[in-house]
C-alpha positions in Angstrom: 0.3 -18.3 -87.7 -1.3 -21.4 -85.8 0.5 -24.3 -87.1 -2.3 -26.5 -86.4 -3.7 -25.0 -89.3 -4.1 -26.9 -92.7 -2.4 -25.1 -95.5 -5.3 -24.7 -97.8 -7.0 -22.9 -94.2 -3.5 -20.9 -93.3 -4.4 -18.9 -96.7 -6.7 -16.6 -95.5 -5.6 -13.4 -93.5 -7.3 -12.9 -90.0 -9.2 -10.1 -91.4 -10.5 -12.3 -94.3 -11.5 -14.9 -91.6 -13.4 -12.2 -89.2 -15.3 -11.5 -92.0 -16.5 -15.3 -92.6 -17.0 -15.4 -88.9 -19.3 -12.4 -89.5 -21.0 -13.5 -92.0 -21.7 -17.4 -91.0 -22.8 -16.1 -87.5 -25.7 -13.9 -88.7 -26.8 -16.3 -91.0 -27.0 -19.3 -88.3 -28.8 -17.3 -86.5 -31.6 -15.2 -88.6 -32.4 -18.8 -90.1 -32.6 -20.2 -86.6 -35.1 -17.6 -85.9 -36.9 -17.7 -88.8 -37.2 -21.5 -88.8 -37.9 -21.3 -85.2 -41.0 -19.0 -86.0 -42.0 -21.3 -88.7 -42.3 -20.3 -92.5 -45.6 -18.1 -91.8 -44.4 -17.2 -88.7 -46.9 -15.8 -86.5 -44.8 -12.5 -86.0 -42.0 -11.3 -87.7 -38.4 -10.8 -86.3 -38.2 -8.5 -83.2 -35.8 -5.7 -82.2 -34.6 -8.5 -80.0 -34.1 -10.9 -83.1 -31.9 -8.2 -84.7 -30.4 -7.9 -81.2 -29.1 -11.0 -81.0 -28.1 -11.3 -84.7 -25.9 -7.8 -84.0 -24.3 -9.9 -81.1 -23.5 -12.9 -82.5 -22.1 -11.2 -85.3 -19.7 -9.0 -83.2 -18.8 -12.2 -80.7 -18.0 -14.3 -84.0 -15.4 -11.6 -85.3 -14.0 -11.6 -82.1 -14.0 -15.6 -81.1 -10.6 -16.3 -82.8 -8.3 -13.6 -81.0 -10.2 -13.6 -78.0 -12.4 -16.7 -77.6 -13.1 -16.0 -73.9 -14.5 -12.4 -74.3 -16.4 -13.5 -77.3 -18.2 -16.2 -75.6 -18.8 -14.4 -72.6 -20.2 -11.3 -74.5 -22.3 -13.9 -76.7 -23.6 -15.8 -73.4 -24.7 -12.4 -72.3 -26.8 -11.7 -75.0 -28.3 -15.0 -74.6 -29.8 -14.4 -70.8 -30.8 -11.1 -71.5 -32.7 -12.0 -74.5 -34.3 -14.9 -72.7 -38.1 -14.4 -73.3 -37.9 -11.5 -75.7 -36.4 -13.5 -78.7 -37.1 -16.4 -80.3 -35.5 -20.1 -78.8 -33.1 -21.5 -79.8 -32.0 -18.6 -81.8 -29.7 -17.1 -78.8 -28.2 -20.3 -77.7 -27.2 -21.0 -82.2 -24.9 -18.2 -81.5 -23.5 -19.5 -78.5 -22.9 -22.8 -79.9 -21.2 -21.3 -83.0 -18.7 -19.7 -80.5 -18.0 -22.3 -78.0 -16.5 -24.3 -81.1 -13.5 -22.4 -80.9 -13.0 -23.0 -77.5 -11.5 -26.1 -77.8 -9.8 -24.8 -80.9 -8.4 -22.4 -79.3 -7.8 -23.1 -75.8 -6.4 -26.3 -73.7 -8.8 -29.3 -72.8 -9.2 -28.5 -69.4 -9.9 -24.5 -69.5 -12.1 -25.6 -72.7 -14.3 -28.5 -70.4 -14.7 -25.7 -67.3 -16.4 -22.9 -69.9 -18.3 -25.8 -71.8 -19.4 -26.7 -68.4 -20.0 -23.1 -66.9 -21.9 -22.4 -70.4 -24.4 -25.3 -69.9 -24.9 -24.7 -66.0 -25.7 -20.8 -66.8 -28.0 -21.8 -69.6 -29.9 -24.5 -67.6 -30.3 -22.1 -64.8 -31.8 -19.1 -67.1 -34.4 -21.8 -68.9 -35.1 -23.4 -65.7 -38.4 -21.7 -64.2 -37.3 -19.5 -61.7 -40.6 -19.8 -59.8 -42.2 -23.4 -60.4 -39.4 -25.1 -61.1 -38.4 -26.6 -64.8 -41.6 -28.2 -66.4 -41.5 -31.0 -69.4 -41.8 -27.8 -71.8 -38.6 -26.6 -69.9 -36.6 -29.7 -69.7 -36.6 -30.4 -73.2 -35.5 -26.7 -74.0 -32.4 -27.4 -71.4 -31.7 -30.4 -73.0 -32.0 -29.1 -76.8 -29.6 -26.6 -75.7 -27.4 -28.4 -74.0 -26.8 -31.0 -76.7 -26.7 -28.3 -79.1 -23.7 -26.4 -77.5 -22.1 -29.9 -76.4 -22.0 -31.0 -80.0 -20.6 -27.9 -81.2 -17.7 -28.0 -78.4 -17.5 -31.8 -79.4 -16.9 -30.6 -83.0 -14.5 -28.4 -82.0 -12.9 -30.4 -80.0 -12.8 -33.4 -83.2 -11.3 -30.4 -85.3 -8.1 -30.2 -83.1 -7.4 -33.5 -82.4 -7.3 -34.0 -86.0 -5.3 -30.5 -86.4 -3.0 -32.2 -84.4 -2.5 -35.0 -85.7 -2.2 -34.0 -89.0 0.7 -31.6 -87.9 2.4 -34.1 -86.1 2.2 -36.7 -89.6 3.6 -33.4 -91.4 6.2 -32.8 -88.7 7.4 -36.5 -88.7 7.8 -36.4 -92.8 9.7 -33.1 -92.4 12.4 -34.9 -89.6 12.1 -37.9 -92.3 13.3 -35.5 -95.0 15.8 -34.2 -92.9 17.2 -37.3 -91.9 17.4 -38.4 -94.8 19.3 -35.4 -96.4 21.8 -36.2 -93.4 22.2 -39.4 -94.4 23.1 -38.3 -97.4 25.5 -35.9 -97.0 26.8 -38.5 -94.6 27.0 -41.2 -97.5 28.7 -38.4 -99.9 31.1 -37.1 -97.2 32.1 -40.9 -97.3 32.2 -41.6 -100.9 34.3 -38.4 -101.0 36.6 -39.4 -98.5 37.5 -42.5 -100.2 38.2 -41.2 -103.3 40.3 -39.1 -101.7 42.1 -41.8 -99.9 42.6 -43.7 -103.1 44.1 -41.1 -104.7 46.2 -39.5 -102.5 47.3 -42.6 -101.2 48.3 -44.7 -104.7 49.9 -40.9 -106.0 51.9 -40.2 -102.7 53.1 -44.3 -102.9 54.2 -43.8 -106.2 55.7 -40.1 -106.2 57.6 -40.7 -102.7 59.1 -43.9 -104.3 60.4 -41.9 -107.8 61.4 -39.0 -105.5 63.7 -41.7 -103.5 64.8 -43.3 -106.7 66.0 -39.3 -108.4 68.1 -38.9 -105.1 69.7 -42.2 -105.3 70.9 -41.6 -108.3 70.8 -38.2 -109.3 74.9 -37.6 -108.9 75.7 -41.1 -110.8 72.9 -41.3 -113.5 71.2 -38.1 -114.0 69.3 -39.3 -117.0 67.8 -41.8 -114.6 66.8 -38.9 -112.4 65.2 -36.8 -114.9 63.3 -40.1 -115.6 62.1 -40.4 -112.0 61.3 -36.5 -111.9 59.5 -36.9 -115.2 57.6 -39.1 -113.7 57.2 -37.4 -110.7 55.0 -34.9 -112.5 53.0 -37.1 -115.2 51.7 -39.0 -111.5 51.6 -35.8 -110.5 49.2 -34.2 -113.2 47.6 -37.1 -113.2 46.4 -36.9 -109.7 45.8 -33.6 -109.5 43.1 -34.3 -112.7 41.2 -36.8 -110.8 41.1 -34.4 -107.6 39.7 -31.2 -109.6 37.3 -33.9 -111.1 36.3 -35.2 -107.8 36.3 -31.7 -106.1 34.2 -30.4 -109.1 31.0 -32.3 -108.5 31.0 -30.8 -105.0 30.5 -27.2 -106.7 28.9 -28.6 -110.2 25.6 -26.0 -111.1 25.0 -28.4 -113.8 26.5 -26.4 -116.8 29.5 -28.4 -117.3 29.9 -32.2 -118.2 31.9 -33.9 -114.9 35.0 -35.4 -116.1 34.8 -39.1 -116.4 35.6 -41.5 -113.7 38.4 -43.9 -114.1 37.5 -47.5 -114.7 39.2 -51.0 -115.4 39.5 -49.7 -119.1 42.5 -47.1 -117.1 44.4 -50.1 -115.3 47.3 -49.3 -118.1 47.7 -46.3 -116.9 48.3 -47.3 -113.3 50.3 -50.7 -114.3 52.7 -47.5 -115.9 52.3 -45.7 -112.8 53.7 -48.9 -110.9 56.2 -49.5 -112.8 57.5 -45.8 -112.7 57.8 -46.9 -108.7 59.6 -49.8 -109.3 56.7 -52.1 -109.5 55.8 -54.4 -112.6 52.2 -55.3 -112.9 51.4 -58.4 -115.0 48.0 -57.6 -116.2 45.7 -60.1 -117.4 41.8 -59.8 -118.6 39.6 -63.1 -119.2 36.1 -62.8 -120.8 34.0 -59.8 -122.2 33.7 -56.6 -120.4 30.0 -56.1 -120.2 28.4 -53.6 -122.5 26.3 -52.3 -119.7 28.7 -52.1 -116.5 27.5 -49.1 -114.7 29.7 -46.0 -114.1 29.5 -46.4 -110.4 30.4 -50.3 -110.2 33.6 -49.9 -113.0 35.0 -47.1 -110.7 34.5 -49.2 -107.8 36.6 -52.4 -108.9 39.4 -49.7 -110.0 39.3 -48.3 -106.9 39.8 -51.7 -105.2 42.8 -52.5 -107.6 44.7 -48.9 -107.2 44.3 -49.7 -103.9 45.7 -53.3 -103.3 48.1 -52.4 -106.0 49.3 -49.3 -103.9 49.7 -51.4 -100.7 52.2 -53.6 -102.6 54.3 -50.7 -103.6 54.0 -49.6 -100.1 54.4 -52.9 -97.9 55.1 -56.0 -99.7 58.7 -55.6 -100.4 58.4 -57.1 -104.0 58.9 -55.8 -107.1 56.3 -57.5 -109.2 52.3 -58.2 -108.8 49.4 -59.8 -111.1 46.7 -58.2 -111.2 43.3 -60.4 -113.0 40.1 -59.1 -114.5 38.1 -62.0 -114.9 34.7 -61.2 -116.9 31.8 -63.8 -116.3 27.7 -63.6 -117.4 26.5 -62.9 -114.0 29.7 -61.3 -112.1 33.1 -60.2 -112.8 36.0 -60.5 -110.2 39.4 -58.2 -109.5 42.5 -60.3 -108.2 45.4 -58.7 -107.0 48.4 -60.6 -105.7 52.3 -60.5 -104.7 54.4 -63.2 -103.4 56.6 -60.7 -101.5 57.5 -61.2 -97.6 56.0 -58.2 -96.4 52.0 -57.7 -95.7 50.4 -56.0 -98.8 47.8 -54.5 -96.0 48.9 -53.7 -92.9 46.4 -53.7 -89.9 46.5 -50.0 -89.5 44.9 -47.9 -91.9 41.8 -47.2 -93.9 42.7 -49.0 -97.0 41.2 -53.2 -96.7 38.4 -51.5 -94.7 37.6 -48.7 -98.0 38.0 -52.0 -100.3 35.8 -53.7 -98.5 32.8 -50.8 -98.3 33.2 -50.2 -102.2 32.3 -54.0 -102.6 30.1 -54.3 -100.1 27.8 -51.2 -101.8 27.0 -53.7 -104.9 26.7 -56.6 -102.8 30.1 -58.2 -103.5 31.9 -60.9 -101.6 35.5 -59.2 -100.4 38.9 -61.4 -99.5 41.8 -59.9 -98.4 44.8 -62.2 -96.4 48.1 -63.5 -96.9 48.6 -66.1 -99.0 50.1 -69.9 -98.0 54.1 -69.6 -97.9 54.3 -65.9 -99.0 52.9 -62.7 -100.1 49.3 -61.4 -100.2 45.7 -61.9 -101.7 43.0 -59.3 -102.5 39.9 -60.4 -104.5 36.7 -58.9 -105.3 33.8 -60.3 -106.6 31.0 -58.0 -108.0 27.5 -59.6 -109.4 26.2 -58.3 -112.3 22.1 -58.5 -111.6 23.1 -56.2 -108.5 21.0 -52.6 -109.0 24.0 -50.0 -109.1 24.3 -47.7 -106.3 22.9 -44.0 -106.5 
């Protein structure tokens, strides 16, 4: 299949097309003659007419799957019938071949047989005797604009052929890059929900589990509290990660679970306080009735995640945490005072925060504050178009 080939063109089978080639060639060519002779032409058509008709029909079945055998055997035809058949009737059915020459074949092969085609053609007009006369010339030069245009045509058809498939072959690397991208953007996503997750769970569960050994001899009722624990985080996390891993394999004919959003920060100011963190929450202004899915999970991603690298680093056992709701933005404020960094320079988590704000053209801080402990605010505008 040539894949120079429009699609609408690509439909037809090679048999179906031999047979248009058939049937185009032998009409070219019995209404050249006829219009050659005139519409009371002074003789009718000849064996020689029907000859050449016969030829150019069996060249033109043959010009696509073997142009130069076609054109050769069409050529013939031509300089035999010279003088017996009516002009330009011969040379029609060479032109309607030579088309496909540059179709077919590369520019240079194509130029040599357009250029062979004209010097065997001016050579059989030419008188062989007296030399070409004005009768003559003009015939030579009737034909050889005639099978020039049609190679010229030809020629037009490719270029455009070409370019066409390279405009189709440049959306299709488009489309593909851009399906990359996107599996490059999901694989991302993914892997920082994943982070967030695993990283505020394990914080909390390795903290309980150290808690249920320190005291699981002295105060076992403390123990079973920590172990309790232990598995509501537990649950807990492994809800969100079937959730998350669901929409990988989601056929569409089950609801996803719901995201977690700032309306959840109770549940993870419980979650901290199971690991020996309290979290003095505190919300200012009206949550918007229209805060998108995508942006609500974001800023409770950015606050599980400050919140777990307080559990983790800052050596404190308290932290605010501040949902500030305005008309045009809302902003996410996590802080300690202890005397350890809240985000260490290692790690994936201040670097995650900031991509999440960054993807609903938020302004990010994160840095320790004047005397002690550590900052992390978020600010997300409102008029920003949520993320796909």
């Amino acid at each position: 299949m040539d894949p120079l080939r429009p699609p609408l063109i690509r439909r037809l089978t090679p048999a179906q097309w031999v047979a248009v080639d058939c049937v185009a060639a032998a009409l070219l060519v019995a209404l050249s003659t006829y219009f050659a002779q005139g519409p009371l032409g002074t003789r009718g058509p000849s064996n020689a007419d029907a000859a050449v008709v016969v030829a150019a029909t069996v060249a033109a079945g043959m010009r696509r799957r073997s142009t130069r055998t076609a054109l050769a055997l069409v050529v013939l035809v031509a300089v035999l019938s010279m003088g017996i058949t009516t002009f330009p009737a011969p040379w029609v059915a060479v032109a309607f071949v030579i088309y496909m020459v540059p179709v077919r074949l590369d520019r240079t092969e194509a130029l040599g047989l357009l250029a062979g085609t004209i010097v065997v053609a001016g050579v059989v007009l030419a008188d062989p005797y007296g030399g070409p006369g004005p009768n003559r010339l003009t015939m030579i030069a009737g034909m050889a604009l005639l099978i020039t245009t049609a190679w010229t045509i030809g020629y037009a058809v490719r270029q455009q052929r070409m370019y066409a498939a390279g405009v189709r072959e440049r959306e299709r690397l488009e489309r593909h890059a851009e399906g990359r991208r996107a599996v490059s953007e999901e694989r991302l996503r993914i892997a920082r929900e994943l982070h967030d997750v695993v990283a505020h769970t394990m914080s909390v569960i390795a903290v309980q589990a150290g808690v249920a050994n320190h005291v699981a001899v002295e105060r076992p009722d403390e123990a079973r509290r920590a172990l309790s624990s232990i598995e509501e985080t537990s649950r807990g996390a492994l809800r969100e990660m079937r959730a998350l891993l669901g929409v990988l394999r989601d056929d569409g004919n089950e609801d996803p679970a719901p995201a977690p959003g700032l309306t959840d920060l109770g549940a993870l100011v419980t979650r901290a306080a199971a690991a020996g963190v309290r979290v003095d929450l505190q919300v200012t202004g009206s949550r918007p009735a229209g805060l998108s899915a995508g942006l609500d999970l974001a800023a409770y991603r950015v606050v599980q995640e400050a919140v777990t690298n307080v559990i983790k680093h800052a050596g404190t056992d308290r932290c605010q945490v501040i949902v500030a709701y305005a008309a045009d933005a809302f902003t996410v404020e996590v802080v300690d005072d202890g005397p350890g960094p809240a985000a260490p320079g290692a790690g994936h988590g201040i670097a995650g925060m900031r991509e999440r704000v960054g993807m609903y053209g938020g302004e990010f801080q994160a840095g320790p504050r004047s005397g002690a402990g550590f900052r992390v605010t978020a600010r997300f505008p409102l008029t920003f178009p949520a993320a796909p």
